[in-house]
KOLDO-709562 format. One record per residue (C-alpha): residue in one letter; x, z, y. Coordinates in Angstrom, 3 decimals, padded with zeros to 6 digits, m for minus. Layout:
BEGIN
<atom><aa>A</aa><east>X</east><up>Z</up><north>Y</north></atom>
...
***
This chain:
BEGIN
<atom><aa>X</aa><east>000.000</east><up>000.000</up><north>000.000</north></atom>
<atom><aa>X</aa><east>000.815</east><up>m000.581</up><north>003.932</north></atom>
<atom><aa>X</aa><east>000.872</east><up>003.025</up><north>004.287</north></atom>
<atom><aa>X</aa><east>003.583</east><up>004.027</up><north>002.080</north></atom>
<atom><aa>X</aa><east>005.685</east><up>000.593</up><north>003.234</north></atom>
<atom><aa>X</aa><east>005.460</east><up>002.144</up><north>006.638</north></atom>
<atom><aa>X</aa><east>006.151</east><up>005.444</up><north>005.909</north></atom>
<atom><aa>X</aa><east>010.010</east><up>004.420</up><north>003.796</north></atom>
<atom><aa>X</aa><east>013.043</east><up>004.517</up><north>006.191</north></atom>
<atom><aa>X</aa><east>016.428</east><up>002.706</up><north>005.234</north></atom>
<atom><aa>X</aa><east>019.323</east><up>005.566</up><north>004.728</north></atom>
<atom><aa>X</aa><east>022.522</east><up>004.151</up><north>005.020</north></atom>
<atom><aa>X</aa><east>025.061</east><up>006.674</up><north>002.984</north></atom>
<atom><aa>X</aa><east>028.485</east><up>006.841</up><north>001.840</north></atom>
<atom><aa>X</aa><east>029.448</east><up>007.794</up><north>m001.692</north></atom>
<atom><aa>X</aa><east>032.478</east><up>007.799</up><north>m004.254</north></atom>
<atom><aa>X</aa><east>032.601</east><up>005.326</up><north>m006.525</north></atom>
<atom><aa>X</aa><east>034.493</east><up>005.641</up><north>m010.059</north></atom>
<atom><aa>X</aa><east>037.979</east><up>004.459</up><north>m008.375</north></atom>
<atom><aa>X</aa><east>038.027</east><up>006.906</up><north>m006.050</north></atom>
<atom><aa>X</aa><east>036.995</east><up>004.948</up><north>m002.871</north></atom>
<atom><aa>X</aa><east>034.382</east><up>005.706</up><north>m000.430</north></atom>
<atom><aa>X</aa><east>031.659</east><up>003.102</up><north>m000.054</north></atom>
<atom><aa>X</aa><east>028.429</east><up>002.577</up><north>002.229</north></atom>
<atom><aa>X</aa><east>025.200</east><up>002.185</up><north>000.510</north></atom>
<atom><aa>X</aa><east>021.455</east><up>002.431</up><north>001.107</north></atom>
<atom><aa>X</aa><east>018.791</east><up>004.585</up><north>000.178</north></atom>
<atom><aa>X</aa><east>015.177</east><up>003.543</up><north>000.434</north></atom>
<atom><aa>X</aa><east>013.509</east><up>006.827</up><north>001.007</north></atom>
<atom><aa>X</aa><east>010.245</east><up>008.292</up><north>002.918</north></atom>
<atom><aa>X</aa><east>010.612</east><up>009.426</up><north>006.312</north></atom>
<atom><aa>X</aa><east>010.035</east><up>013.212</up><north>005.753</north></atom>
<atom><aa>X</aa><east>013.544</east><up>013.006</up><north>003.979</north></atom>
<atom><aa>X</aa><east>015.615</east><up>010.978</up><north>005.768</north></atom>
<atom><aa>X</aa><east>017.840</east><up>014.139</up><north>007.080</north></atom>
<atom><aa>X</aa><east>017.731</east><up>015.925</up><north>003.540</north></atom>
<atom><aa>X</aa><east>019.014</east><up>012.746</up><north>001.403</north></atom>
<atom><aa>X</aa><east>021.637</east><up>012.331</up><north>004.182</north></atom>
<atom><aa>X</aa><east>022.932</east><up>016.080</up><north>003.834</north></atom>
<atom><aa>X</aa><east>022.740</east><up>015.358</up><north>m000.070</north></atom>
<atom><aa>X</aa><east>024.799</east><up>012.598</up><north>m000.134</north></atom>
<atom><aa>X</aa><east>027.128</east><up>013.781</up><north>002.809</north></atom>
<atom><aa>X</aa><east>027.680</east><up>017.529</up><north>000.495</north></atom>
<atom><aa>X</aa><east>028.348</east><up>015.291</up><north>m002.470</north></atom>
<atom><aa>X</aa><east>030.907</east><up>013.118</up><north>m001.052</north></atom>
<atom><aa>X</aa><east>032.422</east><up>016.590</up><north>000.701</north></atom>
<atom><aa>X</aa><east>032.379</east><up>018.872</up><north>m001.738</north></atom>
<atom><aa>X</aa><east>032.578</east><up>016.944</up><north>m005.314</north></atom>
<atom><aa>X</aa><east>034.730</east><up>014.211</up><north>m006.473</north></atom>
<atom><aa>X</aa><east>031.357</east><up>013.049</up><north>m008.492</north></atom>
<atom><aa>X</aa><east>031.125</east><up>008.972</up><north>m008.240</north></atom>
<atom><aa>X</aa><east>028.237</east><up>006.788</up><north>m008.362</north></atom>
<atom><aa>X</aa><east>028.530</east><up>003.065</up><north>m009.656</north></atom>
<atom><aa>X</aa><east>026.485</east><up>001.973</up><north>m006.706</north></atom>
<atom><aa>X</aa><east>023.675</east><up>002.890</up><north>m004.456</north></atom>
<atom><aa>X</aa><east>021.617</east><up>000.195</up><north>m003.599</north></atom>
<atom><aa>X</aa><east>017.748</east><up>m000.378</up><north>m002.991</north></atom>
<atom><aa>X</aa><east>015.941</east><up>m001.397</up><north>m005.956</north></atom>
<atom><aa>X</aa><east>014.455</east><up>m004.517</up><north>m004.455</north></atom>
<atom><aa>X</aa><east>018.103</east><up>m005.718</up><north>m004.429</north></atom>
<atom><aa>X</aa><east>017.948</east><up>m005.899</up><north>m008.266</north></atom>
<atom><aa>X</aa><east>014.413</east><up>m007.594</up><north>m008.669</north></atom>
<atom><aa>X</aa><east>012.700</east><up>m003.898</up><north>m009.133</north></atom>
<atom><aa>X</aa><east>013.177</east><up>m004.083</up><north>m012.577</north></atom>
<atom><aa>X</aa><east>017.271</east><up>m004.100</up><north>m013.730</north></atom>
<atom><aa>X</aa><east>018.398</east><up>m001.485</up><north>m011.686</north></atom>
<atom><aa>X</aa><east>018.602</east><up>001.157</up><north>m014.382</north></atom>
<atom><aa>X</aa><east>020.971</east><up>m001.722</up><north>m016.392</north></atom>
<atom><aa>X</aa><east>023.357</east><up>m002.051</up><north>m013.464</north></atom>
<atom><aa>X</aa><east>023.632</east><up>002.061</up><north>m013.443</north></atom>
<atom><aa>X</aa><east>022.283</east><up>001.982</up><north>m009.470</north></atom>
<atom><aa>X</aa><east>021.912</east><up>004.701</up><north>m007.795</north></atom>
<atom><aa>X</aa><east>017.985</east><up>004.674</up><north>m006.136</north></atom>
<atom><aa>X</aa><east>014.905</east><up>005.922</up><north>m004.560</north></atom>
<atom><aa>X</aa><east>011.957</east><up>003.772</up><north>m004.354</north></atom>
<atom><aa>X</aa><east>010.616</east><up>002.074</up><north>m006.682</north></atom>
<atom><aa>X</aa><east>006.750</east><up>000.561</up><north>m006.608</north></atom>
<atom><aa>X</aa><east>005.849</east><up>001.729</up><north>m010.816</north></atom>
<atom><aa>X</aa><east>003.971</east><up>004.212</up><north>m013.011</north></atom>
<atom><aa>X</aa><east>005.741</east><up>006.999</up><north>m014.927</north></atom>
<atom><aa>X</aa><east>006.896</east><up>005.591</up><north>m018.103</north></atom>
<atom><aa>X</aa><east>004.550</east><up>004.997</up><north>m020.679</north></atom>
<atom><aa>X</aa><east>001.473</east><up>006.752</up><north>m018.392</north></atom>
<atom><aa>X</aa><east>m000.655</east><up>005.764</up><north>m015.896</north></atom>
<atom><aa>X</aa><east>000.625</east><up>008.260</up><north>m013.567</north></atom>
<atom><aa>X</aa><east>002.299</east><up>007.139</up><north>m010.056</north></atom>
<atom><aa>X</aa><east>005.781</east><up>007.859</up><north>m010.309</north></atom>
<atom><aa>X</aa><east>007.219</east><up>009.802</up><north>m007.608</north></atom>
<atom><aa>X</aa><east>009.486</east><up>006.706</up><north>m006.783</north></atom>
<atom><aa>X</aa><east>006.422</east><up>004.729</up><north>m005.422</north></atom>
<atom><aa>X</aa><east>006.296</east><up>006.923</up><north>m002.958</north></atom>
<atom><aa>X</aa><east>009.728</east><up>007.077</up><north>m001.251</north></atom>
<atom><aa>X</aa><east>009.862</east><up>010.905</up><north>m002.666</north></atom>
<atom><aa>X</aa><east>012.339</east><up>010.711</up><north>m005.671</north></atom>
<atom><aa>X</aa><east>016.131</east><up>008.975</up><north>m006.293</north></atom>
<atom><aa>X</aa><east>017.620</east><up>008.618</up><north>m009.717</north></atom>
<atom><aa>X</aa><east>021.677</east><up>009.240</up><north>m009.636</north></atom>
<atom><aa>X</aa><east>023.941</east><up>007.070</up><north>m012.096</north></atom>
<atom><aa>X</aa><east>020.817</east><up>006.053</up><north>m014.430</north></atom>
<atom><aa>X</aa><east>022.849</east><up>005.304</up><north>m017.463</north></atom>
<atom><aa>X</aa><east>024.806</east><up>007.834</up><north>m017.402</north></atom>
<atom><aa>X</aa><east>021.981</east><up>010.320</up><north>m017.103</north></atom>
<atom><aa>X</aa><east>019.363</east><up>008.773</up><north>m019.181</north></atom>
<atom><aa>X</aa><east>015.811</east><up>010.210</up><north>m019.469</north></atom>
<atom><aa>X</aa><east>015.571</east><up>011.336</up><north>m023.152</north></atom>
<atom><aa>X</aa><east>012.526</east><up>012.876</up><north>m025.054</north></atom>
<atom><aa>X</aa><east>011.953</east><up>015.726</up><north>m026.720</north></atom>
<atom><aa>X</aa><east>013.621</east><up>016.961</up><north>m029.695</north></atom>
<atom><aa>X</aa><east>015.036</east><up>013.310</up><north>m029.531</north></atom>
<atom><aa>X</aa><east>018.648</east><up>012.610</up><north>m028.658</north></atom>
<atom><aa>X</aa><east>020.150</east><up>009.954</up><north>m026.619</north></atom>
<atom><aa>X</aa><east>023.985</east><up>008.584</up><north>m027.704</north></atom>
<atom><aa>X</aa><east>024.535</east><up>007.652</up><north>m023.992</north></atom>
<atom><aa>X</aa><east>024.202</east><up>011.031</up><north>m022.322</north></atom>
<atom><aa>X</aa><east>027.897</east><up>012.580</up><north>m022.920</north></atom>
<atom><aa>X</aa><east>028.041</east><up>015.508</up><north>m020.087</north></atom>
<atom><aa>X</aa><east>031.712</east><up>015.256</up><north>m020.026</north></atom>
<atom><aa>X</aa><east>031.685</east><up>012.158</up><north>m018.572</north></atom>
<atom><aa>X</aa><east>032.782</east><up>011.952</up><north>m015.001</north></atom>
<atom><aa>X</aa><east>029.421</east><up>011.040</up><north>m013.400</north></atom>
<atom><aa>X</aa><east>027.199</east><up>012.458</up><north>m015.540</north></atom>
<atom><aa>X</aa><east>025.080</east><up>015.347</up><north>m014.887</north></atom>
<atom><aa>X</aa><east>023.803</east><up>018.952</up><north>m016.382</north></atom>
<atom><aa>X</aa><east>022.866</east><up>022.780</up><north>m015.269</north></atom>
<atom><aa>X</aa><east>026.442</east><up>022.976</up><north>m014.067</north></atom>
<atom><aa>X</aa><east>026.826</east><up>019.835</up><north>m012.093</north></atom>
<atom><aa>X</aa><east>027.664</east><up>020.475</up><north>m008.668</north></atom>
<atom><aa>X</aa><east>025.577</east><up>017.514</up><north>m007.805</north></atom>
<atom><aa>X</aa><east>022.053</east><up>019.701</up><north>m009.253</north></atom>
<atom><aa>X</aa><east>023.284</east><up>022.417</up><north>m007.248</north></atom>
<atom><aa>X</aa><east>023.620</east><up>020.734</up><north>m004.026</north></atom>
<atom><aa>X</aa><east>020.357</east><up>018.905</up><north>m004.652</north></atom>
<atom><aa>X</aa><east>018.579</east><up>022.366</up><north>m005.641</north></atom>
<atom><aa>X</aa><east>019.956</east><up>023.660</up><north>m002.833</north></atom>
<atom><aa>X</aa><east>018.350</east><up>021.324</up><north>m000.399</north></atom>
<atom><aa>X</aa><east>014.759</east><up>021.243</up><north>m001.696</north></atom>
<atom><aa>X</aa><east>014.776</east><up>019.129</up><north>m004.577</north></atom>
<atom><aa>X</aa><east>013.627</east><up>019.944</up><north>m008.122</north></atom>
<atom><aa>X</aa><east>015.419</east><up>018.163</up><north>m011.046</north></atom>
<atom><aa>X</aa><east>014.413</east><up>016.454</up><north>m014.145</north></atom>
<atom><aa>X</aa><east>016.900</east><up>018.150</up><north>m016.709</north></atom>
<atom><aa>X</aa><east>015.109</east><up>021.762</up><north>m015.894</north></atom>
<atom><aa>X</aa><east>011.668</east><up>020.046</up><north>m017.635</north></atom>
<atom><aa>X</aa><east>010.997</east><up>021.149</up><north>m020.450</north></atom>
<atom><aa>X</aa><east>008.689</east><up>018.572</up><north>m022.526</north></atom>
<atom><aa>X</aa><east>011.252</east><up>016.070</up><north>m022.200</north></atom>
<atom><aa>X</aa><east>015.047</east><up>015.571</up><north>m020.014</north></atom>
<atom><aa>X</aa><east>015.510</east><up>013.051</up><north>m016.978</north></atom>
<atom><aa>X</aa><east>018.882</east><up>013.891</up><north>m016.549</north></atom>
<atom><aa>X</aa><east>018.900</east><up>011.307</up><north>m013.790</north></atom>
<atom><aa>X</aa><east>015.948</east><up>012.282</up><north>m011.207</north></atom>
<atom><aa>X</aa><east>015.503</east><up>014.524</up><north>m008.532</north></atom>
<atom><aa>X</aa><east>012.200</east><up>014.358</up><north>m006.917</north></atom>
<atom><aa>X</aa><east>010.523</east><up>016.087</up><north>m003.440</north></atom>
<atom><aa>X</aa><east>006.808</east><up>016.666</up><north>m005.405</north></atom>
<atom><aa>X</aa><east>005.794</east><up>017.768</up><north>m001.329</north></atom>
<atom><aa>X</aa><east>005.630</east><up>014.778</up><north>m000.643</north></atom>
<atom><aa>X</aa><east>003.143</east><up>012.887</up><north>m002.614</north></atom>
<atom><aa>X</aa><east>000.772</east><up>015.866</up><north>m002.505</north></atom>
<atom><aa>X</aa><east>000.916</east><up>015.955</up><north>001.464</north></atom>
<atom><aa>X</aa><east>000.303</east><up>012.439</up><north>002.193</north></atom>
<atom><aa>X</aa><east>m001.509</east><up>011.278</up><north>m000.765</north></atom>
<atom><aa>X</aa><east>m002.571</east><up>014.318</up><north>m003.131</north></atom>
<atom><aa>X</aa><east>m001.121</east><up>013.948</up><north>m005.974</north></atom>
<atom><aa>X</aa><east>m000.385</east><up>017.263</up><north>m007.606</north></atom>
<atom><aa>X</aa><east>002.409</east><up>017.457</up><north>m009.584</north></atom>
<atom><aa>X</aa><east>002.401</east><up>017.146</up><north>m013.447</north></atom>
<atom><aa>X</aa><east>004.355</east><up>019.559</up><north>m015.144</north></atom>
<atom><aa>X</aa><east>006.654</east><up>018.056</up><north>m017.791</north></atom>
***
């Protein structure tokens, strides 16, 4: 919808990537938390030597490959996986960080790619969760049902605008 098109604001942001250099990317994001992902990415790059193989909005990889190219991103027009649910991501109020490395696995299922001790990855003692926590956001690896080691979400922000209540996983 118009609405939620208008409400998204383009974050430029700089971030590490897995050779040690600092690059500029760009986080589509809703309004409301344009200053919070900015502080997030700013702490990261400040106070972790995580990296990120890029950050990029998803429309630059046709809204559907972005998870394949392990980008770094926020909106994204879909459903939760296999519901009818709006995912967070359609509204501008949720970023996944280093998708492959972090997948989103099922429980009492296992997934071979998520290896915590690989640089990028990250779990209850990442830095990353911490600085995310920290400012405001609630993470995907505290559910419980299932693990989405990947997403950190602003549930606020849906239920302000739009009303939708969060579903507890």
């Amino acid at each position: 919808p118009q609405e939620i098109i208008e409400a998204l604001v383009l974050v430029n942001v700089d971030y590490r990537g897995f050779d040690d250099e600092i690059y500029q990317g760009q986080v589509a994001i809703h309004k409301d938390l344009e200053s919070s992902i900015t502080k997030v990415f700013q702490r990261i790059l400040s106070e972790t030597n995580f990296p990120m193989t890029c950050v990029s909005p998803l429309s630059m990889f046709n809204w559907n490959s972005s998870s394949k190219n392990n980008n770094s991103g926020a909106f994204d027009p879909r459903l939760v996986s296999n519901s009818n649910e709006i995912s967070d991501h359609a509204f501008g109020a949720a970023i996944d960080i280093n998708p492959i490395l972090n997948p989103w696995v099922q429980k009492d299922s296992e997934n071979p790619s998520y290896n915590p001790s690989k640089r990028g990855t990250l779990d209850a003692y990442s830095d990353v969760v911490k600085i995310f926590e920290e400012e405001g956001w609630k993470w995907g690896g505290n559910w419980e049902n299932s693990k989405d080691w990947q997403h950190f979400y602003r549930p606020e922000i849906p239920y302000k605008y739009y009303g939708k209540e969060e579903v507890k996983e």
